[in-house]
C-alpha positions as a Markdown table, in Angstrom:
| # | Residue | x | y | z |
|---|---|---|---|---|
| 1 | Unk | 127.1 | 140.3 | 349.7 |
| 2 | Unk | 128.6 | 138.8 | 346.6 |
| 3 | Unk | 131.8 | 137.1 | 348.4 |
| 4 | Unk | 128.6 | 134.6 | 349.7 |
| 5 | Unk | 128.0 | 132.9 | 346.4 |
| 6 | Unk | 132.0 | 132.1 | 346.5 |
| 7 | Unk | 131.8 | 131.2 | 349.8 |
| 8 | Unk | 129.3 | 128.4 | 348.8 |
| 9 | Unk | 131.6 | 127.4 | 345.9 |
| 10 | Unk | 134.4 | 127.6 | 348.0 |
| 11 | Unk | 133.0 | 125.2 | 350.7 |
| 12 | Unk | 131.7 | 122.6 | 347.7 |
| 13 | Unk | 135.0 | 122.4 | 346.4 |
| 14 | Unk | 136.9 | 122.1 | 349.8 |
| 15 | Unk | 134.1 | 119.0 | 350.7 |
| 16 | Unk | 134.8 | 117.6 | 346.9 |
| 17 | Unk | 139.0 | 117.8 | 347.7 |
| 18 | Unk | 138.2 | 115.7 | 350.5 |
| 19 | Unk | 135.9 | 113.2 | 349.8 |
| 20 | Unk | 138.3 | 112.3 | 347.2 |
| 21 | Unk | 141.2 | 111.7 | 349.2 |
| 22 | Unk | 138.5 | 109.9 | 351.7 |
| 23 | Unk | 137.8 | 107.3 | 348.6 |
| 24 | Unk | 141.1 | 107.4 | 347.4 |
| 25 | Unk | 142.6 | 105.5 | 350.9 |
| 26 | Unk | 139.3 | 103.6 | 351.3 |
| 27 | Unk | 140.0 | 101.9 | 347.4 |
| 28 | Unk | 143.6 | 101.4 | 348.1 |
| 29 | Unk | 143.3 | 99.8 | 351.6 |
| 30 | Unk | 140.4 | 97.5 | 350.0 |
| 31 | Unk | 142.8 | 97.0 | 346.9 |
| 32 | Unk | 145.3 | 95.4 | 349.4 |
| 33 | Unk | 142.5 | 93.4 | 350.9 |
| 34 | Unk | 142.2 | 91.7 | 348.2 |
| 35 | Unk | 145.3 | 90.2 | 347.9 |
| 36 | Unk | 145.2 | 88.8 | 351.2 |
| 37 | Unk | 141.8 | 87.0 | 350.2 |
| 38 | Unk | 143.8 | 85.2 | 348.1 |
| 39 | Unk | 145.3 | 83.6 | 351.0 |
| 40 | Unk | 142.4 | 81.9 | 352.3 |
| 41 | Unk | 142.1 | 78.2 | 352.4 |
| 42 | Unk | 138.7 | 77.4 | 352.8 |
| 43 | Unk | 137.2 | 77.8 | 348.4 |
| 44 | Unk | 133.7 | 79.0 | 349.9 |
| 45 | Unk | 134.9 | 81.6 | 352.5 |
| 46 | Unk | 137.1 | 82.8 | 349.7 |
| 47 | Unk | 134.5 | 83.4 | 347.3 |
| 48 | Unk | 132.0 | 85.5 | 349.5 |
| 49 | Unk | 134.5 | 87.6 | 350.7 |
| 50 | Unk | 135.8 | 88.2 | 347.1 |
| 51 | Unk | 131.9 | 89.3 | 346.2 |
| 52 | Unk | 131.8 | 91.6 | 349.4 |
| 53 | Unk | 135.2 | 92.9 | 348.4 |
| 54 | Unk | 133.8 | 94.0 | 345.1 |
| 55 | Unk | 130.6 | 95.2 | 346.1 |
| 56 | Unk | 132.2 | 97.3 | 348.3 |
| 57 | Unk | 134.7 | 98.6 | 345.7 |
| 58 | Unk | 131.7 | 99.4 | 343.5 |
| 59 | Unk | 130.4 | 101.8 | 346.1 |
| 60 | Unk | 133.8 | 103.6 | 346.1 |
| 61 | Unk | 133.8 | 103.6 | 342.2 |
| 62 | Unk | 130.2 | 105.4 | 342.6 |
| 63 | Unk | 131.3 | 108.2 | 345.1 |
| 64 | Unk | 134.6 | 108.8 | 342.4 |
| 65 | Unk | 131.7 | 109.1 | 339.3 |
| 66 | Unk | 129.2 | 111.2 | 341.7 |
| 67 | Unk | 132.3 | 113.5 | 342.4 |
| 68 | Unk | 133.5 | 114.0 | 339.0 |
| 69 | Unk | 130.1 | 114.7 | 338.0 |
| 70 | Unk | 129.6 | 117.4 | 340.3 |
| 71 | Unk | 133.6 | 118.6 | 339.9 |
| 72 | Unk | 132.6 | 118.8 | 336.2 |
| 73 | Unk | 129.5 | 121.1 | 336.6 |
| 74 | Unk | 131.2 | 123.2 | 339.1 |
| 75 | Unk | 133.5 | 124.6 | 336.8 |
| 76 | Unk | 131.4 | 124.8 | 334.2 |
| 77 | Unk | 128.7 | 126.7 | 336.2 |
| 78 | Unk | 131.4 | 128.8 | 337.8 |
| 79 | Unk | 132.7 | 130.1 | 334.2 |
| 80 | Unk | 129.1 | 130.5 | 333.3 |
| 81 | Unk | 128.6 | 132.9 | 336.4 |
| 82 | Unk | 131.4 | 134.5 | 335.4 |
| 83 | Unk | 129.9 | 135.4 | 332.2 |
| 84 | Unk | 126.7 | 136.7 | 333.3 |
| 85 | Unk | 128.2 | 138.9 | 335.2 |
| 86 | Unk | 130.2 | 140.5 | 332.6 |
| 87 | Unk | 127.2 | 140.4 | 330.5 |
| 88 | Unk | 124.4 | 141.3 | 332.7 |
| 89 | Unk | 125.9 | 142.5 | 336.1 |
| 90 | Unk | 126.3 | 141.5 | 339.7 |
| 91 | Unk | 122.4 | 140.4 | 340.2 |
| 92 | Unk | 123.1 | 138.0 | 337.4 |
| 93 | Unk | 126.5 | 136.8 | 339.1 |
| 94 | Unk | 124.2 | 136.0 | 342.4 |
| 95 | Unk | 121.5 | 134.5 | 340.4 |
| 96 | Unk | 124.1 | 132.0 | 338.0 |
| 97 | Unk | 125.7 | 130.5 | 341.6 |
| 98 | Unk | 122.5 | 130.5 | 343.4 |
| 99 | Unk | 121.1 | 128.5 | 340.5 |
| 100 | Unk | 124.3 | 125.6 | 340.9 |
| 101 | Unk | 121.9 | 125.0 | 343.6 |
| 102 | Unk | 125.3 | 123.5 | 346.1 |
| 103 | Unk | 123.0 | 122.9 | 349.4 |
| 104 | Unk | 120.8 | 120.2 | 347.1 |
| 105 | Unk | 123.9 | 118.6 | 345.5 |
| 106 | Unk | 125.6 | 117.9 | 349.1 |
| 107 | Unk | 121.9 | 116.7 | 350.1 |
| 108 | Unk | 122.3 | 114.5 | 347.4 |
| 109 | Unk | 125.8 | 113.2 | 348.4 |
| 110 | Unk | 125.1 | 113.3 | 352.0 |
| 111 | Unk | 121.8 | 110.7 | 351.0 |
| 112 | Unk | 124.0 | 108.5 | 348.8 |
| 113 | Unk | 127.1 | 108.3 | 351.4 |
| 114 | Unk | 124.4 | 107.3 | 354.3 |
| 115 | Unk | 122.9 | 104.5 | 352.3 |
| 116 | Unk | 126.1 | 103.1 | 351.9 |
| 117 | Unk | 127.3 | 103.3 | 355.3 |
| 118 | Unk | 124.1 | 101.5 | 356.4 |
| 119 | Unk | 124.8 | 98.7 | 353.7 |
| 120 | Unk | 128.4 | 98.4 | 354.8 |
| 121 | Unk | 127.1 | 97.7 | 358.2 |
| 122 | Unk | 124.8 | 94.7 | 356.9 |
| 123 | Unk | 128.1 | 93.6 | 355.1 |
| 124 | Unk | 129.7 | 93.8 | 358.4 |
| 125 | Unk | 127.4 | 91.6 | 359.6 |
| 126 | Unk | 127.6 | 88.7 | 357.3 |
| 127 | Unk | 131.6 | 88.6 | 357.4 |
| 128 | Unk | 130.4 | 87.7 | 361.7 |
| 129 | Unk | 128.3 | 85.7 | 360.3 |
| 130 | Unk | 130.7 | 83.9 | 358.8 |
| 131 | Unk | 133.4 | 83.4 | 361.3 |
| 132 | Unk | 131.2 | 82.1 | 363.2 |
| 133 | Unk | 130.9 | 79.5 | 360.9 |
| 134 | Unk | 134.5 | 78.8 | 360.2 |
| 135 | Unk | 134.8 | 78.3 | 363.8 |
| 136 | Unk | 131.6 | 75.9 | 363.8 |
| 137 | Unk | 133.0 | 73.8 | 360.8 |
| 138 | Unk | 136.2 | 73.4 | 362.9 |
| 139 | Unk | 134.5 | 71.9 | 365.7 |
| 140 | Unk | 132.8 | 69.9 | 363.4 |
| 141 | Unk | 135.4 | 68.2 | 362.3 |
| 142 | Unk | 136.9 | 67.7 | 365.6 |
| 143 | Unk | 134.0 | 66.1 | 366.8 |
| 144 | Unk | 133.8 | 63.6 | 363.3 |
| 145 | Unk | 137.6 | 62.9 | 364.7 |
| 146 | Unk | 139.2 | 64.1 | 361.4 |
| 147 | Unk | 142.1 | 66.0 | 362.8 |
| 148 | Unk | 144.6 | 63.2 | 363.2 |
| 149 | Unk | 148.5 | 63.3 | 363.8 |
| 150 | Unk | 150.2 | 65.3 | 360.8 |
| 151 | Unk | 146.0 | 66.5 | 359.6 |
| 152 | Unk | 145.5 | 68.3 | 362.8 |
| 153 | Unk | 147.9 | 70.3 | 362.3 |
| 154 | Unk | 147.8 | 71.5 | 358.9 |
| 155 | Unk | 144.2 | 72.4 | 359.5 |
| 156 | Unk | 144.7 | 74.6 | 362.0 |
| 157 | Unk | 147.2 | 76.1 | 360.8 |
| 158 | Unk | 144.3 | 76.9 | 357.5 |
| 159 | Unk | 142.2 | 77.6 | 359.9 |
| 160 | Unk | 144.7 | 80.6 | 362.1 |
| 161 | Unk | 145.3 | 81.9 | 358.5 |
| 162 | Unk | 141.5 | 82.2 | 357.2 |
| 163 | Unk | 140.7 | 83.3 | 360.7 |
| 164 | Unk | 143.1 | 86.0 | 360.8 |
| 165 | Unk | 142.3 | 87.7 | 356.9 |
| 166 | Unk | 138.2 | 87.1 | 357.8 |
| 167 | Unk | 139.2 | 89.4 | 360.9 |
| 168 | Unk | 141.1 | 91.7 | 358.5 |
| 169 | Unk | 138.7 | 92.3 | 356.7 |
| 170 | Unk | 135.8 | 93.0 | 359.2 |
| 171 | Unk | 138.0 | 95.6 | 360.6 |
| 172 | Unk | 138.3 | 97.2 | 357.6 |
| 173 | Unk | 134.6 | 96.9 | 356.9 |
| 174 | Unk | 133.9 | 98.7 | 359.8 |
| 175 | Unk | 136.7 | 101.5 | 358.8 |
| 176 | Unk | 135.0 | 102.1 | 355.6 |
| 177 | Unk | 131.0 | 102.5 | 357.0 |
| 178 | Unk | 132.4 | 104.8 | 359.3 |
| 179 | Unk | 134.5 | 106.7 | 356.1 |
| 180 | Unk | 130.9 | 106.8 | 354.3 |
| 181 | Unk | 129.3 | 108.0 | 357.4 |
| 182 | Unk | 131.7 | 110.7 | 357.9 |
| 183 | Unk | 131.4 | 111.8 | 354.4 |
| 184 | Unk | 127.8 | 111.6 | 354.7 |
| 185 | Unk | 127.8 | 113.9 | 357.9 |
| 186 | Unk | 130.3 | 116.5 | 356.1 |
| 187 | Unk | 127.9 | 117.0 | 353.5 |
| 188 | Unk | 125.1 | 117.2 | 355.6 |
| 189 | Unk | 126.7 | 119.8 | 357.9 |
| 190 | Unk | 128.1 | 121.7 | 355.0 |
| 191 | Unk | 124.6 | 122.2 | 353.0 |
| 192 | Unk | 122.9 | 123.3 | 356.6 |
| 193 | Unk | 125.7 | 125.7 | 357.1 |
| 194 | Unk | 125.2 | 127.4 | 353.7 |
| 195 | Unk | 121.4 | 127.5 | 354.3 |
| 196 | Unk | 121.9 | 129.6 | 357.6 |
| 197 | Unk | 124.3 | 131.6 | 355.8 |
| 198 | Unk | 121.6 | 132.1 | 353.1 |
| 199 | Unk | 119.3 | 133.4 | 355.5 |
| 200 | Unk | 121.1 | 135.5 | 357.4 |
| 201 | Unk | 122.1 | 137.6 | 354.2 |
| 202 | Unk | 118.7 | 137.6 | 353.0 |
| 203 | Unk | 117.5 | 139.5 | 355.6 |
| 204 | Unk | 121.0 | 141.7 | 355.7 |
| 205 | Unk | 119.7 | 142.2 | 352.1 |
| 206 | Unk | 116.7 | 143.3 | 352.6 |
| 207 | Unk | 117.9 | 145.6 | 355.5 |
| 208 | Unk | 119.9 | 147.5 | 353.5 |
| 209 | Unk | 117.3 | 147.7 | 350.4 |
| 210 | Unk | 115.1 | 149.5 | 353.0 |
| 211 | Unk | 117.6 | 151.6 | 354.1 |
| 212 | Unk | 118.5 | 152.7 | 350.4 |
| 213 | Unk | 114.8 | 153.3 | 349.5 |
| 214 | Unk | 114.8 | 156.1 | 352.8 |
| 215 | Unk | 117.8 | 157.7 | 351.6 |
| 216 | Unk | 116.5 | 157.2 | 348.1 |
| 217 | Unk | 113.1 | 159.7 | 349.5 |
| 218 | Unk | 115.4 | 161.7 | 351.0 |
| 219 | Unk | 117.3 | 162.5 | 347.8 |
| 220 | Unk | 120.8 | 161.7 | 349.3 |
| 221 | Unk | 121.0 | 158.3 | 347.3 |
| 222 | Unk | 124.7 | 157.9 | 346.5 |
| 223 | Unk | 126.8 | 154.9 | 344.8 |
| 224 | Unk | 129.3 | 152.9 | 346.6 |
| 225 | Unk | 132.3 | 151.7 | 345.1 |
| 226 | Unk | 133.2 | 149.7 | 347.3 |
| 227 | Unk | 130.9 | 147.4 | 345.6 |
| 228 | Unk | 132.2 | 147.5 | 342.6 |
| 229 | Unk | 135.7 | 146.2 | 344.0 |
| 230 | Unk | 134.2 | 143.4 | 345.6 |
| 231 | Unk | 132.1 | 142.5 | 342.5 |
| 232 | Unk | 135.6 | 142.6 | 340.7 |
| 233 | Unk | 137.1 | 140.1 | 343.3 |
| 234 | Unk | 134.2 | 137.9 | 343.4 |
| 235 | Unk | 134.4 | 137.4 | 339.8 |
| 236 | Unk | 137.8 | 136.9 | 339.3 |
| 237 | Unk | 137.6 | 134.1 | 342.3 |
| 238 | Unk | 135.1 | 132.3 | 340.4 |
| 239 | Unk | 137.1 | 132.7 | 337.2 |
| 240 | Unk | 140.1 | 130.7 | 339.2 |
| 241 | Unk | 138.0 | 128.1 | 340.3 |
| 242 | Unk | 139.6 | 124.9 | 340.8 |
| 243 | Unk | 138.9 | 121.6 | 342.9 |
| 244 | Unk | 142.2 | 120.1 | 344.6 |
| 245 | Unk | 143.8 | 117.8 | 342.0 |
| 246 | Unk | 144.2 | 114.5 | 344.0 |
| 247 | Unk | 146.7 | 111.5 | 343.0 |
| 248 | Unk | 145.2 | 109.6 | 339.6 |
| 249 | Unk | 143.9 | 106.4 | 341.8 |
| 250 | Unk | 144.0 | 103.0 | 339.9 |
| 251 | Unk | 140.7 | 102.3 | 339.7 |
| 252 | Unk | 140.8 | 99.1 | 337.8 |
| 253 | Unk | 140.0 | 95.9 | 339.9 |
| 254 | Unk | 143.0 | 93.8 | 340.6 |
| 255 | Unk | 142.4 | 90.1 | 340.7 |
């Protein structure tokens, strides 16, 4: 069944649509992040969660280049199927999509997007870490009787405000391992659902070839053109392949 193989490109570009729009909100949430960081009082807190920040923008930057890679071979493995089939027929077609190899390339994505979930967790982790910190170095200075009339409160009013963006963030942290898990589970999901699907018509396939070689001994062998319309549709699918053009993010760090 050739409309398969554009079932399997159809589902790679539908998971490529959204992971982008996935990473698109992710870097403009973080983007706005950043800005509030500038906000904080305290030079040291400000610093490592500026390094987090762009740690964590680096792994959004390496989802947008792993899905313009594989946005770029799509298309360029689509027209080449095209091609063969024109040239050599519809067992070439079948062989040109099988040989894009989609189920690998979400494996591939699905393995990237889970290591960064489970390093956005550790991240996680250290932005705790470090409230409780803050609100050890405020006791400190209690108890070293620091905080006097006028002091007191400025401090803790520095204090509220570094408080509230450290909080912020880890919120946000937390938003964006669970966006990389979700992407990572999509992918997963997608590539196991293809490989069922992959099955299931290799044995339809080789059903019907032993079917046509008993008709073939009986002499009453006959083309169907019915599958030479849906080769036709198939191949003019492929030939209009195209992955959902999302917003131009501004991928440039703002400082």
């Amino acid at each position: 069944d050739l409309m398969k193989e554009k079932s399997e490109v159809q589902s790679l570009v539908s998971y490529i649509g959204g992971m982008e729009e996935t990473l698109t909100e992710m870097l403009g949430e973080l983007q706005d992040m950043r800005r509030e960081i500038n906000l904080i009082h305290n030079n040291t807190l400000r610093s490592k969660c500026h390094t987090l920040v762009e740690k964590t923008e680096g792994k959004i930057r390496q989802g947008f280049s792993a899905v313009k890679k594989m946005k770029d071979n799509l298309i360029q493995s689509a027209g080449n199927a095209v091609r063969a089939f024109r040239e050599r027929g519809r067992d070439a077609l079948a062989e040109s999509v099988r040989a894009m190899k989609i189920p690998e390339a979400l494996d591939k994505l699905s393995a990237m997007f889970g290591r960064m979930s489970k390093e956005m967790a550790q991240d996680t982790k250290k932005l705790s870490a470090m409230q409780t910190e803050l609100q050890g170095a405020k006791g400190h200075l209690k108890n070293m009787g620091l905080l006097f009339m006028g002091k007191a409160a400025k401090e803790a009013e520095h204090s509220k405000t570094d408080k509230g963006v450290l909080s912020r963030l880890s919120r946000l942290f937390e938003k964006a391992q669970k966006g990389f898990a979700s992407l990572e589970q999509k992918a997963m999901d997608t590539a196991d659902k293809l490989r069922v699907s992959r099955v299931k018509s290799s044995v339809k396939e080789n059903l019907s070839r032993y079917r046509a070689a008993a008709k073939a001994e009986k002499g009453t062998e006959r083309s169907e053109p019915a599958a030479s319309k849906e080769e036709n549709r198939t191949v003019q699918a492929l030939g209009q392949i195209s992955v959902p053009h999302q917003q131009k993010s501004n991928l440039s760090k703002e400082r």
